[in-house]
DSSP file (Angstrom, degrees, kcal/mol; ACC not computed):
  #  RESIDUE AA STRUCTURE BP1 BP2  ACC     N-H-->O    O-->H-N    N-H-->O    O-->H-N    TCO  KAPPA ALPHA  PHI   PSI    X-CA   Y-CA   Z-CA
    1    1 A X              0   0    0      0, 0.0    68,-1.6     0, 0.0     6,-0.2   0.000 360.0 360.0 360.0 155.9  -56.2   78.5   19.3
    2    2 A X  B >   -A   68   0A   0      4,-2.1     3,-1.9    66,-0.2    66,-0.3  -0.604 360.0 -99.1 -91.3 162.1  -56.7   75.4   21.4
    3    3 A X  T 3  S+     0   0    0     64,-1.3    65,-0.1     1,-0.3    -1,-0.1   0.874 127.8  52.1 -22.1 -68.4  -54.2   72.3   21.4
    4    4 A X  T 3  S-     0   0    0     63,-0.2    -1,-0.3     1,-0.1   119,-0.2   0.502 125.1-101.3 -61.0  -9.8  -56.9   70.8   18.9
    5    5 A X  S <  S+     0   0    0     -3,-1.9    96,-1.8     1,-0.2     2,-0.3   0.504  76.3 140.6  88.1   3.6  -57.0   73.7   16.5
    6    6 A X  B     -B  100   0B   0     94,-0.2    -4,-2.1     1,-0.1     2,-0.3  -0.538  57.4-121.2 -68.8 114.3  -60.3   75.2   17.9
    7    7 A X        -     0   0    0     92,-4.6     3,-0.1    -2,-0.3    -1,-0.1  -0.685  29.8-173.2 -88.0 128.4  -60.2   79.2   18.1
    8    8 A X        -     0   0    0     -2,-0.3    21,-3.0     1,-0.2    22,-0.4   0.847  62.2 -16.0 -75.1 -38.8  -60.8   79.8   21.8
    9    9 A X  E     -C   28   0C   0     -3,-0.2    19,-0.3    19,-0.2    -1,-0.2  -0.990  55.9-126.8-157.3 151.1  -61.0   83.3   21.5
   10   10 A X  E     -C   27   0C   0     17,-1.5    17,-3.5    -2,-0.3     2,-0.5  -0.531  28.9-138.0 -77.4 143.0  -60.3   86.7   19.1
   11   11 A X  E     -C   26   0C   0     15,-0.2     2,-0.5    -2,-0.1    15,-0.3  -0.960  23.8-162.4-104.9 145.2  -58.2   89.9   20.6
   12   12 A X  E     -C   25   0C   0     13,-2.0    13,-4.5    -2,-0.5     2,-0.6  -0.986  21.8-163.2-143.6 145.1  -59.3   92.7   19.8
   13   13 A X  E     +C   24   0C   0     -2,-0.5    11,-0.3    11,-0.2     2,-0.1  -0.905  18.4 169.4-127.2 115.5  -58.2   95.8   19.8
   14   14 A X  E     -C   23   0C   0      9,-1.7     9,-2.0    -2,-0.6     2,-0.4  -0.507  20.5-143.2-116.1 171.9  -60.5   98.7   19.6
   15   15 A X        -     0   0    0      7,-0.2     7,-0.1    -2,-0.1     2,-0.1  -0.993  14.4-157.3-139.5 149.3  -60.1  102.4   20.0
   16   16 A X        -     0   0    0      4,-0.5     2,-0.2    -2,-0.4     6,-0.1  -0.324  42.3 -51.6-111.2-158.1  -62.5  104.9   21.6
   17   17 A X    >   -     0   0    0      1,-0.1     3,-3.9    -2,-0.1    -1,-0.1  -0.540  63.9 -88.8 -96.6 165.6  -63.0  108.2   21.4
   18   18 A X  T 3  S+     0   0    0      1,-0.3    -1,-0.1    -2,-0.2    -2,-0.1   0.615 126.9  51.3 -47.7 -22.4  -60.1  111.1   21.8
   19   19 A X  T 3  S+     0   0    0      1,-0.1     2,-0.4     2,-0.1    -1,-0.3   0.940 102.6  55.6 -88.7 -23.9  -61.1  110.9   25.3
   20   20 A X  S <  S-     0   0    0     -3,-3.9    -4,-0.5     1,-0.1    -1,-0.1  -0.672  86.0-101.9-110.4 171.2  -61.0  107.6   26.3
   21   21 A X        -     0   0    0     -2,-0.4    -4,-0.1    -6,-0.1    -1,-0.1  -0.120  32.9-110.7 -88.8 177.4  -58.6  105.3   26.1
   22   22 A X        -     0   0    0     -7,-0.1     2,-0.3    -6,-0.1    -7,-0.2  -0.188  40.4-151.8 -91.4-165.0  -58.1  102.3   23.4
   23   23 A X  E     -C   14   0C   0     -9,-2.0    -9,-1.7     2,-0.0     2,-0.4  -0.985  26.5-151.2-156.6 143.7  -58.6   98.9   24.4
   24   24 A X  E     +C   13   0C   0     -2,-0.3     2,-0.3   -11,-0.3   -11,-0.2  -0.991  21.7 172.5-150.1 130.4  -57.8   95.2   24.1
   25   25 A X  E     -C   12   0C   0    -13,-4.5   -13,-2.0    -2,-0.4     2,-1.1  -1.000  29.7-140.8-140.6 145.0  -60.4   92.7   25.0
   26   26 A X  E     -C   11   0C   0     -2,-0.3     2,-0.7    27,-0.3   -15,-0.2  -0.876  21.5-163.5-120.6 113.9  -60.0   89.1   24.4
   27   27 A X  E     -C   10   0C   0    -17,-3.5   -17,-1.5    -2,-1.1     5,-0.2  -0.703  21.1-120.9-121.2  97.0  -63.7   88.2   23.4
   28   28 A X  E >>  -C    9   0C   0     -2,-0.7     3,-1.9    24,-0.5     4,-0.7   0.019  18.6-134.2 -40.8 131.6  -64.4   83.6   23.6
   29   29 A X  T 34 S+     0   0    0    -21,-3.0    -1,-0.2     1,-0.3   -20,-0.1   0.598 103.9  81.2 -72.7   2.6  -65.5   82.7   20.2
   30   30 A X  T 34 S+     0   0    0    -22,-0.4    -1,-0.3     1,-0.2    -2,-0.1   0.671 102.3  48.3 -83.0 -13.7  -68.5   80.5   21.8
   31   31 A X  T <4 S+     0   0    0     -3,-1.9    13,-0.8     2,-0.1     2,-0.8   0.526  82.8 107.1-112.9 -17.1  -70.0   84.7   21.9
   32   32 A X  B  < S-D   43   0D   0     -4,-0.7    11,-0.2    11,-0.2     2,-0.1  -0.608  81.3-118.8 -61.3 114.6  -69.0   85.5   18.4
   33   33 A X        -     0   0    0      9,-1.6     2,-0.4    -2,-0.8     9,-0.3  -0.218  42.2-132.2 -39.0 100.0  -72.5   85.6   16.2
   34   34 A X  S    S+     0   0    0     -2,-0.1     2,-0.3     2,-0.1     7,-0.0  -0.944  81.2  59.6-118.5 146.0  -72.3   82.9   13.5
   35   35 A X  S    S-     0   0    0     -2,-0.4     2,-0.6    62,-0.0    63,-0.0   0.419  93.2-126.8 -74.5 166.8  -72.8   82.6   10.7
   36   36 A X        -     0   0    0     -2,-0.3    -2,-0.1     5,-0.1     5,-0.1  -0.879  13.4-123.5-102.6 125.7  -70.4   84.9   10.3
   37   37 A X    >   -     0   0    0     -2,-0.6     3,-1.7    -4,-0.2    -4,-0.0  -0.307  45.9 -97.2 -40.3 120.3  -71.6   87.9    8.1
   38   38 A X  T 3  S+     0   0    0      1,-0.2    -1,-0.1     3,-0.0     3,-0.1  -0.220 106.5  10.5 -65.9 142.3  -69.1   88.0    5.3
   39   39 A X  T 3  S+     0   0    0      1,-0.1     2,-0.2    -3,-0.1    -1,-0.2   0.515 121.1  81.7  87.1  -8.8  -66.2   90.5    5.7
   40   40 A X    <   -     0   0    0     -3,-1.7     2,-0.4    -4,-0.1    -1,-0.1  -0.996  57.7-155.3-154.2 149.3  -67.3   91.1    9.6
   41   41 A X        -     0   0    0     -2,-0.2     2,-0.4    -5,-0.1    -7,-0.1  -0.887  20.5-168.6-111.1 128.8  -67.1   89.7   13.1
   42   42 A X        +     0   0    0     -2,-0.4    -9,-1.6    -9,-0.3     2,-0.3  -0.982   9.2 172.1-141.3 143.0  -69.9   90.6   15.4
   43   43 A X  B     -D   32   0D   0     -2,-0.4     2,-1.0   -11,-0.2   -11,-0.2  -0.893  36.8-126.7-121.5 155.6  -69.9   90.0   19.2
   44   44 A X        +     0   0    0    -13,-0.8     3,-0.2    -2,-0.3   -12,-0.1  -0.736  48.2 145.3-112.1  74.9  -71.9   90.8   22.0
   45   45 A X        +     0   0    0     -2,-1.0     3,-0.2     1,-0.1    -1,-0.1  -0.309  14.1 143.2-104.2  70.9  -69.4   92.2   24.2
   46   46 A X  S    S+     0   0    0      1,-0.2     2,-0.2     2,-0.1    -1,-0.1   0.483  72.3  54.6 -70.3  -8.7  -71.8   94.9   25.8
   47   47 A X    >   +     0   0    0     -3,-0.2     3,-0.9     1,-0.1    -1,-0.2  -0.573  62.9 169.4-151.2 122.4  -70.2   94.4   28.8
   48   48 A X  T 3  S+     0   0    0     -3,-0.2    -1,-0.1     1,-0.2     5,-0.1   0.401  71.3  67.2-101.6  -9.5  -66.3   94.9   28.3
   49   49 A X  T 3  S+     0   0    0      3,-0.1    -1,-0.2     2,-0.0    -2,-0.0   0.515  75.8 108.7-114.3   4.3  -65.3   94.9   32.4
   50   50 A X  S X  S-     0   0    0     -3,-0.9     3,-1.1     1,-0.1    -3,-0.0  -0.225  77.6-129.2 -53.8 152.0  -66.2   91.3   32.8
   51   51 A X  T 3  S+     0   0    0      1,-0.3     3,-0.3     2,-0.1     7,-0.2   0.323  97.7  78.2-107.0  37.8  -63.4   89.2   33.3
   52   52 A X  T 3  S+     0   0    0      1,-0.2   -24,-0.5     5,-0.1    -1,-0.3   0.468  92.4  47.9 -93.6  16.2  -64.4   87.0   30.7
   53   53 A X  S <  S+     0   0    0     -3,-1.1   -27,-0.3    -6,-0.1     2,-0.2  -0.121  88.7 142.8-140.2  37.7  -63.3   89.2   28.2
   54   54 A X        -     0   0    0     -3,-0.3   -29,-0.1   -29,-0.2    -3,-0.1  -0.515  56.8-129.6 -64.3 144.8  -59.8   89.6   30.1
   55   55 A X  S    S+     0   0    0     -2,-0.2     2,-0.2   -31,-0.2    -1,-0.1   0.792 100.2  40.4 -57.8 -50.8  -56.7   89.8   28.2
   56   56 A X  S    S-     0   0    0    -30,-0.0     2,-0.1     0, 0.0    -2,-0.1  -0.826  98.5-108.7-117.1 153.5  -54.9   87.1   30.2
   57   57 A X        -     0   0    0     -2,-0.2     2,-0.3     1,-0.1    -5,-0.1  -0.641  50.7 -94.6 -81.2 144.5  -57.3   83.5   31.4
   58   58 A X    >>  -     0   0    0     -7,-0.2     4,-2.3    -2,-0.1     3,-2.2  -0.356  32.3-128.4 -59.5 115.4  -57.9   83.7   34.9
   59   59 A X  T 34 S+     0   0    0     -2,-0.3     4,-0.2     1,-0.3    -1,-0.1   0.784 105.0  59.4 -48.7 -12.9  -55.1   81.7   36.6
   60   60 A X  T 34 S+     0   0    0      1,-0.1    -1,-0.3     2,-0.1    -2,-0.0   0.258 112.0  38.5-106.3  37.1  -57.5   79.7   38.7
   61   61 A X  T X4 S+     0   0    0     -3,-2.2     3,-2.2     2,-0.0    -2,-0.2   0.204  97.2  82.7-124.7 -25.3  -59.4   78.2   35.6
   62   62 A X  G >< S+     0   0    0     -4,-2.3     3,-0.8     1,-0.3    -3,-0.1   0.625  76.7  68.6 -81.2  19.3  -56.1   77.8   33.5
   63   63 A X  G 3  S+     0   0    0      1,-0.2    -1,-0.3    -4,-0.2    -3,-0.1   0.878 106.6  41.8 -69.7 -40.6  -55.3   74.4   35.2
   64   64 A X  G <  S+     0   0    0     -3,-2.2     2,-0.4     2,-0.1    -1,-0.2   0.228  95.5 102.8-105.6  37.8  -58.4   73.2   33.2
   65   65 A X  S <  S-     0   0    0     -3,-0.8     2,-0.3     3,-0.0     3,-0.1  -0.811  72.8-128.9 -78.1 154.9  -57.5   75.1   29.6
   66   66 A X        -     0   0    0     -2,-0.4    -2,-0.1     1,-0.2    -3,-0.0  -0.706  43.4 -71.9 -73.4 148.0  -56.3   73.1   27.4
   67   67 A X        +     0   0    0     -2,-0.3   -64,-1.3   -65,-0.1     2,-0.3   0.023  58.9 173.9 -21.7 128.8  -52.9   74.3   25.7
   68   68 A X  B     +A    2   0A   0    -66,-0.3     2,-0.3    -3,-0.1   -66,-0.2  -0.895  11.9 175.4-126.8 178.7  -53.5   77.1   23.5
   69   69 A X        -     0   0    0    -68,-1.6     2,-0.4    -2,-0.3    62,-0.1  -0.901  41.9 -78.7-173.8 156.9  -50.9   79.5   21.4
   70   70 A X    >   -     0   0    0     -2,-0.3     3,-5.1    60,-0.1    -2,-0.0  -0.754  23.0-123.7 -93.3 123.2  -51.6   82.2   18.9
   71   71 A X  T 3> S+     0   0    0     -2,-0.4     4,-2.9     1,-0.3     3,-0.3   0.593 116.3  64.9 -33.7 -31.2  -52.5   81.9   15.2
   72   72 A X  T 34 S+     0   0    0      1,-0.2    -1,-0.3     2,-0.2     5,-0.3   0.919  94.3  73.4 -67.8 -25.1  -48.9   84.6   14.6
   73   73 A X  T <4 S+     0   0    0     -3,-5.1     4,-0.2     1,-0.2    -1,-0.2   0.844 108.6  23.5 -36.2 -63.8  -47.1   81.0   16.2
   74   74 A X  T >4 S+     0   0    0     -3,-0.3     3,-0.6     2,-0.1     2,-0.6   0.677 108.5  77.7-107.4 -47.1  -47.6   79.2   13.1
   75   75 A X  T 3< S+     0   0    0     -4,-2.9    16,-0.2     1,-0.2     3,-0.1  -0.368  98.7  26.5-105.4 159.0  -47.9   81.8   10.3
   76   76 A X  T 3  S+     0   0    0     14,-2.2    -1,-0.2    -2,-0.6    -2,-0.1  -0.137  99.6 120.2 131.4 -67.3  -44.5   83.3    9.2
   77   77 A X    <   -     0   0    0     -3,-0.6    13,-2.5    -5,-0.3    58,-0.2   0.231  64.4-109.7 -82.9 158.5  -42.9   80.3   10.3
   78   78 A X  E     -E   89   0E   0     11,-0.2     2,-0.4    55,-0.2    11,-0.2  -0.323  26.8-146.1 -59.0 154.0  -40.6   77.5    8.3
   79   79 A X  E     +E   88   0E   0      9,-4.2     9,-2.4    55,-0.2     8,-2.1  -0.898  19.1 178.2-149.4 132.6  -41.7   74.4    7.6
   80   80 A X  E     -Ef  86 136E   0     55,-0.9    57,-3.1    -2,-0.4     6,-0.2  -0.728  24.5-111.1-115.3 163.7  -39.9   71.5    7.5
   81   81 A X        -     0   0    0      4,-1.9     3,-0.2    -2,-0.3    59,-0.2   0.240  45.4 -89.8 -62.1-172.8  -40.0   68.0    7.1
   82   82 A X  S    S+     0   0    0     57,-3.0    58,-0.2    55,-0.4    -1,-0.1   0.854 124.4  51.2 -75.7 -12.2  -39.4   65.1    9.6
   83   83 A X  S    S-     0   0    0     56,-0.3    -1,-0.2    57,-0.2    57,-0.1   0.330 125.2-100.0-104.2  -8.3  -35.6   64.9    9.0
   84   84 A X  S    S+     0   0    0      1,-0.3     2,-0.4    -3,-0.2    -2,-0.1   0.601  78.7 133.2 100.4  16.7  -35.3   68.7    9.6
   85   85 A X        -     0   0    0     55,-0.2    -4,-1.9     1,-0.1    -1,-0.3  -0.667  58.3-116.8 -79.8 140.2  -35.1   70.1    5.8
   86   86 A X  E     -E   80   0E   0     -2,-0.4    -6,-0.2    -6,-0.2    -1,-0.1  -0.135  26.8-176.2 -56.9 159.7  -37.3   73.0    5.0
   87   87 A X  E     -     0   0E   0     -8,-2.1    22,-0.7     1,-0.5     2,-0.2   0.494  65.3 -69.7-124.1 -37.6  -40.1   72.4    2.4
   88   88 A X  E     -EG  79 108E   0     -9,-2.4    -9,-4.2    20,-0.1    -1,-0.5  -0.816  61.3 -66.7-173.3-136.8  -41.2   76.4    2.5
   89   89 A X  E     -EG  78 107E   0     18,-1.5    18,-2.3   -11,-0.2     2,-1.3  -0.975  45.2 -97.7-133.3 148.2  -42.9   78.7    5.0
   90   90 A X  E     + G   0 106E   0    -13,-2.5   -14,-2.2    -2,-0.3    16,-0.2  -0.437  43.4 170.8 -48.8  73.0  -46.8   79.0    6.6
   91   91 A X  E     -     0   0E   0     -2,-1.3     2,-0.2    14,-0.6    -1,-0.2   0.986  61.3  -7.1 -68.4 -62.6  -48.3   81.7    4.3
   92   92 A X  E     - G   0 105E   0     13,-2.1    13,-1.9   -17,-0.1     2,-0.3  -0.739  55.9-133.6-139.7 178.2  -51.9   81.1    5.7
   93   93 A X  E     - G   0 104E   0     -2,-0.2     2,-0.4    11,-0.2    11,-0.2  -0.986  17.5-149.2-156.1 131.1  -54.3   79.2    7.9
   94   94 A X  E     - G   0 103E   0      9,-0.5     8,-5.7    -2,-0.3     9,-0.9  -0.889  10.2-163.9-117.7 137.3  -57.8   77.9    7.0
   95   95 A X  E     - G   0 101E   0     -2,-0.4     6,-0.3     6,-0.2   -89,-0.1  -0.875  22.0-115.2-101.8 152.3  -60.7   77.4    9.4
   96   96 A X    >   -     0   0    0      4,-1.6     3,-0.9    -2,-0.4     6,-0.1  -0.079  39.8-104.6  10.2 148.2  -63.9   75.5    9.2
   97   97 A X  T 3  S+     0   0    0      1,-0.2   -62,-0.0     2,-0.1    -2,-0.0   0.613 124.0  58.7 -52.1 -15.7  -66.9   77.6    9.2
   98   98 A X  T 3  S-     0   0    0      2,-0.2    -1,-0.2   -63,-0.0   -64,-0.0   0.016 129.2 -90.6-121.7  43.2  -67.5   76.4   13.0
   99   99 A X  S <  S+     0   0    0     -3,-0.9   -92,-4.6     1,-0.2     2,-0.4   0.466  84.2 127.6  62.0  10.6  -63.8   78.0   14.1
  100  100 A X  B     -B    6   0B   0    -94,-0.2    -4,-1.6   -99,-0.0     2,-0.3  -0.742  61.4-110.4 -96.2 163.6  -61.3   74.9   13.5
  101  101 A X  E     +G   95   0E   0    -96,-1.8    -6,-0.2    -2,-0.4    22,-0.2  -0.544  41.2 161.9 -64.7 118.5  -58.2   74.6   11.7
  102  102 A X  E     +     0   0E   0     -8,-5.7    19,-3.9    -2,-0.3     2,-0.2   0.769  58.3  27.2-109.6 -26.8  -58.6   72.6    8.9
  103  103 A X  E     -G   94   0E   0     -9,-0.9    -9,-0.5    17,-0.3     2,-0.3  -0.565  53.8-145.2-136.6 175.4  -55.8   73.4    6.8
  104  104 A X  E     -G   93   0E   0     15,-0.3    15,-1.0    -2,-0.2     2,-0.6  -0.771  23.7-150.9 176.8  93.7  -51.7   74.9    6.9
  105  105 A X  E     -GH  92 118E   0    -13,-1.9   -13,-2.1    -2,-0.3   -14,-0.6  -0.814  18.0-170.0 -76.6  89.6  -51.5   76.7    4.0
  106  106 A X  E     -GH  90 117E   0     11,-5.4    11,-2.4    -2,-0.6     2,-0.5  -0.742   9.6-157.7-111.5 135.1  -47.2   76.4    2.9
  107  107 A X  E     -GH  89 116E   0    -18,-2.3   -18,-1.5    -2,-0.3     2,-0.3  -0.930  14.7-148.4 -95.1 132.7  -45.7   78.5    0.1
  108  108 A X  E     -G   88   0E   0      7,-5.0     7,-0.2    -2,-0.5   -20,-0.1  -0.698  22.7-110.0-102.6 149.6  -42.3   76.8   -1.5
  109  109 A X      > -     0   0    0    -22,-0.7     5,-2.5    -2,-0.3     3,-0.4  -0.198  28.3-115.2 -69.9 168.9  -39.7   78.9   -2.8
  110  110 A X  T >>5S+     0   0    0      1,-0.2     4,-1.3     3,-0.2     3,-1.2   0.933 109.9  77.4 -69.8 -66.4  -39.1   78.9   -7.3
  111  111 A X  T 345S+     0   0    0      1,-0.3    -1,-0.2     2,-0.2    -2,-0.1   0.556 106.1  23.2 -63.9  12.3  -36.0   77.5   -6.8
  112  112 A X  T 345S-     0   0    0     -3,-0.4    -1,-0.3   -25,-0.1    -2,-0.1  -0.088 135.7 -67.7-140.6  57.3  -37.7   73.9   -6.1
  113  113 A X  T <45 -     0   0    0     -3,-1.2     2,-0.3    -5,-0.1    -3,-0.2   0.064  60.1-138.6  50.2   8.6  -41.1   74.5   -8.1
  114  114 A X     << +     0   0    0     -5,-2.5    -6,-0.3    -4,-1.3    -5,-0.2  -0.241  43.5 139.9  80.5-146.5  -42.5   76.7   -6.3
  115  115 A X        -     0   0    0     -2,-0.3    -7,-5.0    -7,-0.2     2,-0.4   0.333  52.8-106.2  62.9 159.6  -46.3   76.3   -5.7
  116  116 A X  E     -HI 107 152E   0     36,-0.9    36,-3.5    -9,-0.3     2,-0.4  -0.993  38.6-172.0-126.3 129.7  -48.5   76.8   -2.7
  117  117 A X  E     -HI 106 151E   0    -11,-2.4   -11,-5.4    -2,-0.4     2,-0.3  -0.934  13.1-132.6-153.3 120.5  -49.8   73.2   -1.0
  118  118 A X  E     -HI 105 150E   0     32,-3.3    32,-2.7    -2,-0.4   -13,-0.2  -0.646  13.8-165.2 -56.0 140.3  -52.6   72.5    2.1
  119  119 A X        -     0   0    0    -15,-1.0   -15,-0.3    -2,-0.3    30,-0.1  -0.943  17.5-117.4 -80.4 109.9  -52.0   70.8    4.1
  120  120 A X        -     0   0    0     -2,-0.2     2,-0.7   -17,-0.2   -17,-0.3  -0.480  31.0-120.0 -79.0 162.8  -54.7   69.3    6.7
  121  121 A X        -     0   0    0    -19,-3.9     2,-3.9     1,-0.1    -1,-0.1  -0.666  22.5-130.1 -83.2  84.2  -54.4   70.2   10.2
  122  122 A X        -     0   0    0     -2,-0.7     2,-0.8     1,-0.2    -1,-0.1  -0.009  38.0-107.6 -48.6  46.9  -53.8   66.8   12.4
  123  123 A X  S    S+     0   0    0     -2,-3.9     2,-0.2  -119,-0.2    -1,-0.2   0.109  94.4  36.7  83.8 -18.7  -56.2   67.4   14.9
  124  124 A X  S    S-     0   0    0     -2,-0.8     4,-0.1  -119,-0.1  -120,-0.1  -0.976  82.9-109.6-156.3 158.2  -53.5   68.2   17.6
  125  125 A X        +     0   0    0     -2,-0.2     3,-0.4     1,-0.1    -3,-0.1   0.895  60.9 159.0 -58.4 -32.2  -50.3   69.8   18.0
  126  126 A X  S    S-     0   0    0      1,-0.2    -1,-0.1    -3,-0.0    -3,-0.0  -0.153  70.6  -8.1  38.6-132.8  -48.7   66.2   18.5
  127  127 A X  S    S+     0   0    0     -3,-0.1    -1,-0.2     2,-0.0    -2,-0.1   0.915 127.8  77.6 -37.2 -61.7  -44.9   66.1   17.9
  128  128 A X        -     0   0    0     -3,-0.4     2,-0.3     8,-0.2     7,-0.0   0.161  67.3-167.2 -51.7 151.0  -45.1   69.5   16.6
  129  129 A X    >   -     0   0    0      5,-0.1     3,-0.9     1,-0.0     5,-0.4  -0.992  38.2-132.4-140.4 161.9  -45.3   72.7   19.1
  130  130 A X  T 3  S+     0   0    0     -2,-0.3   -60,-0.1     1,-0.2    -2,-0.0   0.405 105.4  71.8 -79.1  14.5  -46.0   76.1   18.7
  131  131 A X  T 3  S+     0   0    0    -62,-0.1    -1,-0.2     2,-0.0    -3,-0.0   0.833  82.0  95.2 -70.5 -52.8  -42.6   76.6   21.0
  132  132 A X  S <  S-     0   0    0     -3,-0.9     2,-0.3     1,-0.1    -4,-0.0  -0.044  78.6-147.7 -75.0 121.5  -41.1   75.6   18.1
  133  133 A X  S    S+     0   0    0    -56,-0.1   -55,-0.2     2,-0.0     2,-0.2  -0.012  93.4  54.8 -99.3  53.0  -39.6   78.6   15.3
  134  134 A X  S    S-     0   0    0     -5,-0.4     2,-0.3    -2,-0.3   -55,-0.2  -0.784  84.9-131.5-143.7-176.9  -40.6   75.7   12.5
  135  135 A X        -     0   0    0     -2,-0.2   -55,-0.9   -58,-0.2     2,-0.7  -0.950  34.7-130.3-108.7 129.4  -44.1   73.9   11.8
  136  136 A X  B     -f   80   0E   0     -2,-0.3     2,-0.5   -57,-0.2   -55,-0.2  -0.721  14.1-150.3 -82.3 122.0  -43.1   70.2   11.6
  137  137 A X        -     0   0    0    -57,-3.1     2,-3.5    -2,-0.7   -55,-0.4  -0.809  10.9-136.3 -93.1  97.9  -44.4   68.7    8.9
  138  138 A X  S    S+     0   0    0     -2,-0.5     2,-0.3   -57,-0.1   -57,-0.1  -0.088  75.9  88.8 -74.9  59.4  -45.1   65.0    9.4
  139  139 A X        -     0   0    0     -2,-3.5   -57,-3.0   -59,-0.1   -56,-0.3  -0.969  62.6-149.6-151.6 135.1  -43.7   63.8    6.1
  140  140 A X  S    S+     0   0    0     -2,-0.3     2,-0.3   -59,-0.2   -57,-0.2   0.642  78.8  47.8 -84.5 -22.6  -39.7   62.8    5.3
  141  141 A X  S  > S-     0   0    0      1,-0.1     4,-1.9   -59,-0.0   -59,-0.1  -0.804  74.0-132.5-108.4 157.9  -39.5   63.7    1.6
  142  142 A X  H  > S+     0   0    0     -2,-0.3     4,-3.2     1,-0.2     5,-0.2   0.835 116.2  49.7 -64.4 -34.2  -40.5   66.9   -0.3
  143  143 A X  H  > S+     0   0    0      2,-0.2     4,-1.0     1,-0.2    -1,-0.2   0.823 108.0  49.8 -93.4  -6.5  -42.0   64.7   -2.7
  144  144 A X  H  > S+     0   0    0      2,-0.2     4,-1.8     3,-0.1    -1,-0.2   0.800 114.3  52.7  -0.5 -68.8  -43.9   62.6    0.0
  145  145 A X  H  X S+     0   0    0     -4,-1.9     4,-1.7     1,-0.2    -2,-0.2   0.833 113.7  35.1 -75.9 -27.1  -44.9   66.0    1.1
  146  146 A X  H  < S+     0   0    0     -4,-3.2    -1,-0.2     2,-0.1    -2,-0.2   0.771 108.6  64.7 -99.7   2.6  -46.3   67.4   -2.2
  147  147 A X  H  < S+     0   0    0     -4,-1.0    -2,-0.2    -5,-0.2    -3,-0.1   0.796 115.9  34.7 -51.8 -45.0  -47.7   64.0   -3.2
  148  148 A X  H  < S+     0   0    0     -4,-1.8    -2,-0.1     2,-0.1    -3,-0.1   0.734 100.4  90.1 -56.7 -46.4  -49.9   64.7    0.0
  149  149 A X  S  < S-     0   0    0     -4,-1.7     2,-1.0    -5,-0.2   -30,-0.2  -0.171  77.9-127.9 -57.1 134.7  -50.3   68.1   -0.2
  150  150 A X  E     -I  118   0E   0    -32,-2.7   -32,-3.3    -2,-0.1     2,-0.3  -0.878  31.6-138.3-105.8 122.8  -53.5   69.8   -2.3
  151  151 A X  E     -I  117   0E   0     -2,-1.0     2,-0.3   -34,-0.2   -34,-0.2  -0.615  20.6-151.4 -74.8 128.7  -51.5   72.5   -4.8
  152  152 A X  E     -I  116   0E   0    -36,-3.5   -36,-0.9    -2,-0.3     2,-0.4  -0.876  12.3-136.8-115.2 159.4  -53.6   75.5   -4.7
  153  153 A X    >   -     0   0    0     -2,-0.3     3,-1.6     1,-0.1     4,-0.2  -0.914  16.9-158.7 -93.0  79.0  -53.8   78.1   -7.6
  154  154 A X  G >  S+     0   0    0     -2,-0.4     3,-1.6     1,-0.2    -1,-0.1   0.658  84.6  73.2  21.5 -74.2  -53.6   81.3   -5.8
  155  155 A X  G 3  S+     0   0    0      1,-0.2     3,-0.3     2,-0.2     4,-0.3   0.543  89.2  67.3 -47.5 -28.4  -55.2   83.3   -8.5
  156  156 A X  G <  S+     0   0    0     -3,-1.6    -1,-0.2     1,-0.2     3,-0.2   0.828 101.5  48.1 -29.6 -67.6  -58.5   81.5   -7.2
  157  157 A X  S X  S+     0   0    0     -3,-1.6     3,-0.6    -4,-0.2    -1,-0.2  -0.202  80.0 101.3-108.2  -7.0  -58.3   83.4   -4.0
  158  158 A X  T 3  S+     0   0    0     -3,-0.3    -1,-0.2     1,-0.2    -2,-0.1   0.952  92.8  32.8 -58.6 -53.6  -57.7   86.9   -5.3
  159  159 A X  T 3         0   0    0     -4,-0.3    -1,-0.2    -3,-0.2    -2,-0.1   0.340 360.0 360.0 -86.1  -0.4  -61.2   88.2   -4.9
  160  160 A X    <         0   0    0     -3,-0.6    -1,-0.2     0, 0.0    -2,-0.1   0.236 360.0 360.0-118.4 360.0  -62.0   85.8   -1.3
């Protein structure tokens, strides 16, 4: 993902057959086919020895990427408020149909109600970084933060 929340690109990791060997191709989402067929990703990587669909960005272009880090930064990780208590952890991450982050999706533990709260995604990393083994959440109370927060039902989401 970009700085902004944009996914720049999927990895993928394919395997061929017993004779040749598997593979990891890191394939720019501007070449993933949308809409996206539900349940599937399709790309046109027909040709896999380009180096756009290198593993690592070519070092004489990444002066003009913008910052990126990978979607496992964020989910996993605590998240705390601005005063450095936790409020829960990053369960999940919601995209826009047209590949941004819209949402930071936090589960809370029972022993402070519980519940699972969106969050939108501010448009940039800002304070926060994906350096970081928390997601900062830019709010100073728990109740600030679920006053803000859209409580999701879970149960919703079973079948999706």
């Amino acid at each position: 993902m970009a700085d902004d929340g944009q996914i720049d690109s999927l990895l993928v990791e394919g395997f061929r057959t017993k004779d040749e060997p598997e593979f990891i191709s890191r394939i720019p989402f501007n070449r993933v086919l949308r809409p996206l067929p539900e349940g599937a990703i399709v790309a046109d990587f027909s040709d896999l020895r380009s180096r756009e669909y290198g593993l690592f960005v070519d070092p004489d272009q990444a002066q003009a990427e913008p910052h990126e880090f990978s979607v496992s930064k964020v989910i996993g990780d605590y998240a705390r408020l601005q005063a450095g208590q936790g409020y829960g952890y990053v369960s999940d991450l919601v995209f826009d149909s047209g590949g941004k982050l819209a949402a930071v999706v936090i589960s809370r533990e029972a022993s402070v109600g519980g519940g699972t709260y969106a969050f939108p995604y501010p448009g940039q990393t800002g304070r926060w970084s994906p350096n970081l083994s928390y997601y900062g959440l830019p709010y100073v109370t728990a109740e600030q933060a679920n006053k803000a927060g859209l409580r999701l039902d879970m149960k919703e989401f079973q079948n999706s």
